[in-house]
C-alpha positions in Angstrom: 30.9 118.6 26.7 34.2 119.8 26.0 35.6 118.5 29.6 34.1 115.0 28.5 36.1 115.1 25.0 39.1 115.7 26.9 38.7 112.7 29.0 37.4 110.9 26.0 40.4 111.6 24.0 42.9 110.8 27.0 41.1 107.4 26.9 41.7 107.0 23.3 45.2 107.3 23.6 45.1 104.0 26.1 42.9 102.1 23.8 45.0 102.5 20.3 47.9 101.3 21.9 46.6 98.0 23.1 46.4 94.9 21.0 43.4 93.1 23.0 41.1 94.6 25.5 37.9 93.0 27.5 34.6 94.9 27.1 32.3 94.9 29.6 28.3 95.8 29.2 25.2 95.5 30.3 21.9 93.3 29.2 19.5 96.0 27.7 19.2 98.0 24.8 21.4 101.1 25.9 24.2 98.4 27.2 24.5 96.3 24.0 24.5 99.3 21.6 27.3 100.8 23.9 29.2 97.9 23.6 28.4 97.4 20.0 30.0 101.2 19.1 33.1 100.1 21.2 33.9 96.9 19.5 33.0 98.2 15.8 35.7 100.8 16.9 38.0 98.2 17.9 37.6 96.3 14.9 38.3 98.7 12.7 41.4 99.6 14.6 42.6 96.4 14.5 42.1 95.1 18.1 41.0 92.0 19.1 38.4 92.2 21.7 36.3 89.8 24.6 32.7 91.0 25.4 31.2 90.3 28.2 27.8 91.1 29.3 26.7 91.2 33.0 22.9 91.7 34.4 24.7 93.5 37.4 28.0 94.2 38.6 28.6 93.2 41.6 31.6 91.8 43.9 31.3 88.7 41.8 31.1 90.2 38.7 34.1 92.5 39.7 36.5 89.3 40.7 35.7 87.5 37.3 36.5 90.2 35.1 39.8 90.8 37.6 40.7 87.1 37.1 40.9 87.5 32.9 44.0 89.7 33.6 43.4 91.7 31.0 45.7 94.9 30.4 42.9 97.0 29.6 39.0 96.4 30.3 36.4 98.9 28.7 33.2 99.4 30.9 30.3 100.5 28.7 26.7 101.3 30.4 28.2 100.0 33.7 30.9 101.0 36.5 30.4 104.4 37.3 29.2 102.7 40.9 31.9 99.7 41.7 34.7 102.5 40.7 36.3 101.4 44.4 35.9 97.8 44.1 37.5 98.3 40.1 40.4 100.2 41.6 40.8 97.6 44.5 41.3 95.1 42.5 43.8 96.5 40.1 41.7 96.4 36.7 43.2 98.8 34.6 39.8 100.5 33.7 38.1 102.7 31.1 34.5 103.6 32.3 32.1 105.0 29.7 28.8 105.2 31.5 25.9 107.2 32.3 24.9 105.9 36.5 25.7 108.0 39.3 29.4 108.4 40.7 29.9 106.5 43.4 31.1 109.1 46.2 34.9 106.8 46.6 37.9 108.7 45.7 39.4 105.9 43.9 40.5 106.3 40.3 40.2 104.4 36.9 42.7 105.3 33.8 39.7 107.0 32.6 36.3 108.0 33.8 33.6 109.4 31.0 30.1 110.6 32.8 27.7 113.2 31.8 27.3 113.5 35.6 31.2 114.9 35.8 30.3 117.8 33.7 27.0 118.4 35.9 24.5 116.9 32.9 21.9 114.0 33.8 22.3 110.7 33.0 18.9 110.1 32.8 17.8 112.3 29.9 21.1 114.3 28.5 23.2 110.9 27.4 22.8 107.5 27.5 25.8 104.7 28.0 25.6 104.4 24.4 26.2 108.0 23.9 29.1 108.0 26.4 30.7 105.2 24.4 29.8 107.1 20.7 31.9 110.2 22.8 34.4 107.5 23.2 34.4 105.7 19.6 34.6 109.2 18.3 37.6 110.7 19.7 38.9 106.9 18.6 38.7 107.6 15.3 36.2 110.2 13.3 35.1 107.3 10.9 33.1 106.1 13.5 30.6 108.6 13.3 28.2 106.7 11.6 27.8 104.6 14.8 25.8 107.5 16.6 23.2 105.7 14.9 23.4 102.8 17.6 23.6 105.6 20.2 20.6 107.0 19.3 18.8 103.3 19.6 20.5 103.1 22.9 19.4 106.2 24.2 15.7 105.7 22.7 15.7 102.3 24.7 16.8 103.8 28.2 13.4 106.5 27.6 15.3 109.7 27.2 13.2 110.5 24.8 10.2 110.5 27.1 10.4 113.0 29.5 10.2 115.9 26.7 9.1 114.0 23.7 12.8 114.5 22.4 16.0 113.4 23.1 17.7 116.4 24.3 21.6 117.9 26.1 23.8 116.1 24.4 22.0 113.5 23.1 21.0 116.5 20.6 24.5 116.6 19.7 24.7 113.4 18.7 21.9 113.2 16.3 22.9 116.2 14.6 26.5 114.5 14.1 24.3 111.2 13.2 22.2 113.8 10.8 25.7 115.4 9.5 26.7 111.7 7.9 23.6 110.6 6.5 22.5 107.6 8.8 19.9 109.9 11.1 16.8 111.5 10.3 14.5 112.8 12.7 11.4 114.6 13.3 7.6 114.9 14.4 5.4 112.1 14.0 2.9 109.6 15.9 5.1 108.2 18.5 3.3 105.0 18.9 5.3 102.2 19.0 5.4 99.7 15.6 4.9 101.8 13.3 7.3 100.5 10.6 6.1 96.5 11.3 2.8 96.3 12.3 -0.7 97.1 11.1 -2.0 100.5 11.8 -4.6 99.0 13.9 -2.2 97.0 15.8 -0.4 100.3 16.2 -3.1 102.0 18.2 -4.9 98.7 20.0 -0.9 98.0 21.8 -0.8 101.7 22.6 -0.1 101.9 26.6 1.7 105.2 26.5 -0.3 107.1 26.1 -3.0 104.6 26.6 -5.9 106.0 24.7 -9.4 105.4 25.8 -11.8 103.2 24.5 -8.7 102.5 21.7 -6.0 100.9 23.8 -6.8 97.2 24.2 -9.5 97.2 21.7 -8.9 95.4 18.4 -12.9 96.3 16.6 -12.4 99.4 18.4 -9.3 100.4 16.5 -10.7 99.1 13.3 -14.1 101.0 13.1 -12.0 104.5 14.3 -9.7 104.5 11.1 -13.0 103.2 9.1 -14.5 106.3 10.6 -12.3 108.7 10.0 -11.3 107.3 6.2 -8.4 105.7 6.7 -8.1 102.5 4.1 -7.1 99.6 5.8 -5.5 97.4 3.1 -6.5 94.4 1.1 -4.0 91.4 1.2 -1.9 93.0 3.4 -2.8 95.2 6.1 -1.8 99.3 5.5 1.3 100.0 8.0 1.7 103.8 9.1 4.9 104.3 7.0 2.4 103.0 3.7 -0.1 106.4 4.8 0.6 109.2 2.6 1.0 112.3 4.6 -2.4 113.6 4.2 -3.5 110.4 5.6 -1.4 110.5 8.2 -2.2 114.3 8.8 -5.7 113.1 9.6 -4.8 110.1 11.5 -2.7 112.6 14.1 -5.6 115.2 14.3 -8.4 112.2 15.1 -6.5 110.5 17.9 -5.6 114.6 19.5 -9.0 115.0 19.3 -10.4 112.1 20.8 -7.8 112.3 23.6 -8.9 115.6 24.5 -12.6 114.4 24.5 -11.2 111.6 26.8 -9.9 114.0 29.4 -6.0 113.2 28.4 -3.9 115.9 29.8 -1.4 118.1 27.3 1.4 115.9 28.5 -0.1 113.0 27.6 -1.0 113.9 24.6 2.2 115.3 23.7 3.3 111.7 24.0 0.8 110.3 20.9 3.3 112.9 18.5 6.6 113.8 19.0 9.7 113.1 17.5 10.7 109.8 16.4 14.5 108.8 15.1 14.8 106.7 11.9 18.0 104.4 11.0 18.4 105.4 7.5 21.0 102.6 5.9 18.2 100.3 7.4 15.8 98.8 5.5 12.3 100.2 5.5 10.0 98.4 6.9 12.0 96.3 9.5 12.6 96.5 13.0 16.2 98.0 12.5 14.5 101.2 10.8 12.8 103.0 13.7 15.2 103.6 16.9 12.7 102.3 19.5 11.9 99.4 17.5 15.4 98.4 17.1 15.7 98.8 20.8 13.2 96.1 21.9 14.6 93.7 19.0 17.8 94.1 21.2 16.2 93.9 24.5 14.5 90.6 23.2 18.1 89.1 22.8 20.3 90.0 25.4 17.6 89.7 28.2 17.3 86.2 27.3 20.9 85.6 27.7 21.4 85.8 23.9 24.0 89.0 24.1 25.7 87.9 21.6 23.2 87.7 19.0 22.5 91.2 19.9 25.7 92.4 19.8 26.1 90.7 16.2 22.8 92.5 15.1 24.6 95.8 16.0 27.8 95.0 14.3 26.2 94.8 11.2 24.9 91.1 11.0 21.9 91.2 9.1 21.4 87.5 8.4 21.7 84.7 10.9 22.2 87.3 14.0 19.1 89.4 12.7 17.0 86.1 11.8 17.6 84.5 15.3 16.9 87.7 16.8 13.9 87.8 15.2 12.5 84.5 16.4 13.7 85.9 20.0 11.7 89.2 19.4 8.5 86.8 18.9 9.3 84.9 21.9 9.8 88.1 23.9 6.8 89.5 22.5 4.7 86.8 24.0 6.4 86.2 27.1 5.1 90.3 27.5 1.5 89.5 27.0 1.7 86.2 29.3 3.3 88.6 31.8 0.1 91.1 31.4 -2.6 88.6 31.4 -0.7 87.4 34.9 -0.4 90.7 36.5 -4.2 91.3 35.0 -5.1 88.1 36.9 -3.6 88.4 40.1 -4.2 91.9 40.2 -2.4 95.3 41.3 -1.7 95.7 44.7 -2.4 99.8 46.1 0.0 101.5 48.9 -0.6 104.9 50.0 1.5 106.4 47.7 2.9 103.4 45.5 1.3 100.3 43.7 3.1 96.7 43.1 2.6 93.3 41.8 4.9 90.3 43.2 5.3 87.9 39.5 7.3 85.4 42.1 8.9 82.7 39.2 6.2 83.4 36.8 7.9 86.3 34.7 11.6 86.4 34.2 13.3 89.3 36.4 14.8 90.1 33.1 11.8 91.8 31.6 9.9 92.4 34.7 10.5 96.0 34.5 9.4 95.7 31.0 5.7 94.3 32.3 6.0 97.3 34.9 5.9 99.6 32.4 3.1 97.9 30.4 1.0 97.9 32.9 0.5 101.2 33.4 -2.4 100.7 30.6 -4.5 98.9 34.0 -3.3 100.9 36.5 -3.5 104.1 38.8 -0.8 106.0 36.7 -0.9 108.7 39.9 1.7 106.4 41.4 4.7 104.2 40.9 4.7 101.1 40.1 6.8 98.2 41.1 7.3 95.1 40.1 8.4 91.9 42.1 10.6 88.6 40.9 12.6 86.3 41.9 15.7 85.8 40.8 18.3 82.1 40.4 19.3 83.3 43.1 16.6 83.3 45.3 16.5 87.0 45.6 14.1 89.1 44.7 14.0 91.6 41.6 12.8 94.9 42.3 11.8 97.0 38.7 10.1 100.5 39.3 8.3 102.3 36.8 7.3 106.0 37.1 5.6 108.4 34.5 7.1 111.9 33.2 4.1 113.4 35.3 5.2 111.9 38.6 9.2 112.9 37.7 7.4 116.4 37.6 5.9 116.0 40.7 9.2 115.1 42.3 9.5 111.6 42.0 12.8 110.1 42.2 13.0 106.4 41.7 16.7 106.0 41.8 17.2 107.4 45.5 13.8 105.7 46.9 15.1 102.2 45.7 18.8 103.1 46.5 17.6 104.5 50.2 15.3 101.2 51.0 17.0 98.5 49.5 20.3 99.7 51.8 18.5 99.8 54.4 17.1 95.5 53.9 20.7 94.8 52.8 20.0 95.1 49.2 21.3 97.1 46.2 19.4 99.6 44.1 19.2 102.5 42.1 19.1 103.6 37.8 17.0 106.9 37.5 14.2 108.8 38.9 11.6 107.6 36.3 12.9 104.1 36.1 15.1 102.1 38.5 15.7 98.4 40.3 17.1 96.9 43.3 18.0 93.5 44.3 17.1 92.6 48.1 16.7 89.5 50.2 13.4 87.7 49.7 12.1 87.8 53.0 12.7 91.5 53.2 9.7 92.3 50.8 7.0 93.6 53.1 9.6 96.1 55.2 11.4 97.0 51.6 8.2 98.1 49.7 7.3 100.2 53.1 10.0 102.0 53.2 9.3 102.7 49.7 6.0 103.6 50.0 7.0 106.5 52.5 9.9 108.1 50.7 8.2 107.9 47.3 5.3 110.2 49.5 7.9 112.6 50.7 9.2 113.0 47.3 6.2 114.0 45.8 5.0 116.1 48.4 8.2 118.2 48.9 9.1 117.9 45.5 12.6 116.4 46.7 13.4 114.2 44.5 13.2 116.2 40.8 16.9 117.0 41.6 18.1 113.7 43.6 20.9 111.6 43.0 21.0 108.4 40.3 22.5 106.2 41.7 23.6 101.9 40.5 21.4 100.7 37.8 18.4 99.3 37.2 
């Protein structure tokens, strides 16, 4: 940590004595709050800034941002892999990611990675954390923006693997805690619970998916009947309107049923764990609850609406926040579309993977998105990977994983990295969640390869300490 502040503080120095500066970020969750805490940093320092936001840099990518000429160009959630190509090209470069290091010796102006200190860029600290680090060391008043790196690091998962966020992620929230815009603690996990019905709550619950509940509208609705749980009149009763005996009872009915159901302690160590509220958000909107906040943004910004997201993270909370809404139903529906499609055509089984192939029917945007999803109809004792095509006419490889298979030695990040190489492709992102981008006709030999390293991994147990590599 320490070893990062210095870098973090070297970079500082660069920044406050510029006058305009290009940030450049990615088009999820982590990668809009990262470059939301740099540009509130900026603007309160007084510097103009450009954003940019890229779905992957590559050579292209690299040359376009070369071309502004900028004297200084902030990476945030991106960069930590095309240092050689950044370097080549002259961009005078600060790097706040979280990726792997790409093995060139070439140098930026400043490189911040939890993977230079030896922490994991998978669970320890997010690209939004990095950039907090960053914002920080700016200026102290930015503290309150931990807030957005706690959303960011909430929608990269890294939360999931212990039920926490955790290294220095933990930091953060206590710094978050420290000026009153963080609160955190034990609770149902399940996703919605500040927006949508209770019932709703538990029928969308895919992780953990909960038998004979998950899916099952009249199901959910006789098993709160059942166990005295009021419903509502005119409105329907949300989780945050249960008092905490209700809520008590709620917890110890769905444990109980899980264990009847054969759900291991894992699992259900997933229904309750700690959750991360927004606390100078209003209650009972998306913006309150981290994880909800996280798929408003990923409902902008994967739609090619960054800067609506970004806006929402700066603070906007009337046109930005209203038209994000809107996208946030669109995306919502676009997610069941993409289930009743894979639910249709069906979940094709390897021998140690499983994959669907969306072609044009489900944007390559959010594909990894349905991936996950889809674990709720699935063999969850393997990977899953998901197939679309791109504008380009390649094809979009998302790969989902579970904390169980991570456990097991699963490493998502090197299996995609190794095989898409090896087609003349691009992969990587992080054992329990990557991508690659690969020539459409190399499909069949691609998802081979795959299949065989994902079943070395596991069996060796290779790939719990593997490299992450790119992003996903």
């Amino acid at each position: 940590m320490c070893e990062l502040i210095r870098i973090c503080s070297k970079a500082a120095e660069e920044i406050r004595r510029q006058s305009h500066v290009a940030v450049v970020s990615h088009i999820d969750a982590d990668g809009l709050t990262a470059a939301g805490i740099i540009c509130a940093a900026l603007d309160r320092q007084g510097i103009e800034y450009l954003p940019l936001f890229f779905k992957q840099l590559d050579a292209t990518a690299i040359e376009r941002i070369a071309d502004l000429g900028e004297d200084l160009v902030i990476f945030t959630d991106l960069g930590s892999g095309m240092v050689e190509e950044i370097d080549r090209l002259g961009i005078p470069a600060v790097i706040a990611d979280h990726h792997a290091l790409s093995q060139s010796k070439a140098e930026v102006l400043a490189h911040i990675n939890p993977h230079l200190v030896g922490a994991d860029g998978a669970t320890d600290l997010s690209g939004s954390g990095t950039s907090f680090l960053l914002a920080r060391e700016i200026s102290r008043a930015n503290e309150d923006l931990s807030a957005l790196a706690v959303v960011g690091a909430v929608g990269d998962l890294q939360d999931m693997a212990e039920g926490r966020l955790i290294g220095i992620n933990r930091e953060i929230l206590e710094i978050g805690r420290s000026v009153d815009v963080l609160s955190f603690g034990p609770d149902l996990k399940l996703f919605g619970k500040q927006t949508r019905p209770l019932y709703k709550v538990l029928e969308y619950s895919s992780d953990p998916y909960i038998p004979g509940l998950s899916g099952n509208e009249e199901a959910c609705i006789l098993f709160l009947k059942e166990i005295g749980i009021r419903l509502g009149g005119e409105r329907w009763r949300k989780w945050i309107d249960l008092d905490r005996e209700e809520r008590s009872r709620t917890v110890s009915a769905l444990i109980r049923r899980g264990l009847r159901c054969g759900l291991s302690n894992h699992q259900l160590s997933r229904l309750v764990g700690e959750v991360y509220t927004l606390l100078n958000e209003t209650e009972g909107c998306e913006l309150r609850d981290a994880s909800e906040f996280s798929t408003l943004l990923n409902a902008t910004a994967r739609y090619g609406h960054s800067a609506i997201g970004l806006r929402v993270c700066m603070g906007d909370r009337e046109k930005a926040f209203d038209e994000a809404r809107v996208l946030l139903s669109q995306h919502r529906q676009n997610l069941v579309n993409g289930l009743i499609l894979v639910k249709k055509k069906g979940i094709t089984p390897l021998g140690h993977i499983q994959y669907f192939d969306a072609g044009g029917a489900i944007l390559d945007t959010i594909v990894g998105i349905v991936a996950g999803m889809s674990f709720q109809m699935a063999d969850r004792s393997k990977p899953i990977l998901a197939l679309a095509l791109t504008d380009d006419g390649d094809m979009k490889v998302s790969a989902r994983g579970t904390a169980d298979l991570v456990r097991s030695g699963l490493n998502l990040a090197q299996a995609l990295s190794s095989s898409a190489k090896a087609v003349g492709g691009r992969g990587g992102g992080h054992n329990v969640a990557a991508g690659a981008t690969i020539p459409h006709a190399a499909c069949e030999e691609f998802l081979g390869l795959v299949d065989r390293l994902v079943g070395e991994q596991i069996s060796s147990g290779r790939g719990l300490l593997g490299p992450q590599i790119g992003g996903r």
